[in-house]
C-alpha positions in Angstrom: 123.3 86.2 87.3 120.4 88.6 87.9 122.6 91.1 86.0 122.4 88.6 82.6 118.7 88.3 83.8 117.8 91.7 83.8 119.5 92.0 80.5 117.9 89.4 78.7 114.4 90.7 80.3 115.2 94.4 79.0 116.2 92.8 75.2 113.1 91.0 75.2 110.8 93.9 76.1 112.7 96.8 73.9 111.9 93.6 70.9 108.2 93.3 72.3 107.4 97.4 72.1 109.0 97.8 68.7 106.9 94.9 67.1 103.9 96.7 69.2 105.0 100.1 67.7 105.6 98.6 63.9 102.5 96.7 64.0 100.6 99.7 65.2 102.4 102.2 62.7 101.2 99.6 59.7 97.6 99.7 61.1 97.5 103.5 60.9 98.8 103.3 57.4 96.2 101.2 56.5 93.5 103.5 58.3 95.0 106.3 56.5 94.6 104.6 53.1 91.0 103.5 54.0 89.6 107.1 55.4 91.2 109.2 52.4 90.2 108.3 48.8 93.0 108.8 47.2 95.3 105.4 46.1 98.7 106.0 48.1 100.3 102.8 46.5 99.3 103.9 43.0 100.5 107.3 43.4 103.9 106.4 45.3 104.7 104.2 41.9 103.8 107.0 40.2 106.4 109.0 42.1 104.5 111.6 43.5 106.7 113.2 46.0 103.2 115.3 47.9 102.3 112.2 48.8 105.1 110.7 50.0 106.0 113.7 52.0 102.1 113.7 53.2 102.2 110.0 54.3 105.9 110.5 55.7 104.3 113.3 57.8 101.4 111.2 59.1 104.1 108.4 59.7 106.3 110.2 62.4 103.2 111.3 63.8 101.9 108.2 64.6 105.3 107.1 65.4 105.5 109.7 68.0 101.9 109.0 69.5 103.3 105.4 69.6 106.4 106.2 71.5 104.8 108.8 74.3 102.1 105.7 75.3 105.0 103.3 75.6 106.6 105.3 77.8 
């Protein structure tokens, strides 16, 4: 019993930090977009791979920042 316990406490934790890390990875895009003048959204429609590779960049950095402090 403590095994399917444990289990259950683990799942809902590993579900709680990634909604903590998604929510936190959309507020840094949205920081992103507010500091730097340029219109990501517009210029991802456009295609413009520079951006994409710029924002994918700031992304996984975030994403990494994210995942050392839940640690």
């Amino acid at each position: 019993m403590d095994i399917f316990l444990n289990t259950i406490m683990n799942l809902g934790l590993s579900l709680l930090f990634g909604a903590v890390g998604i929510l936190v990875l959309v507020v840094g895009y949205k920081i992103f977009d507010a500091i730097i003048p340029a219109d990501f959204n517009k210029e991802l429609e456009k295609g413009n791979v520079a951006v994409a590779i710029f924002l994918a960049g700031a992304l996984i950095g975030i994403a990494i920042i994210v995942s050392q402090v839940v640690k």
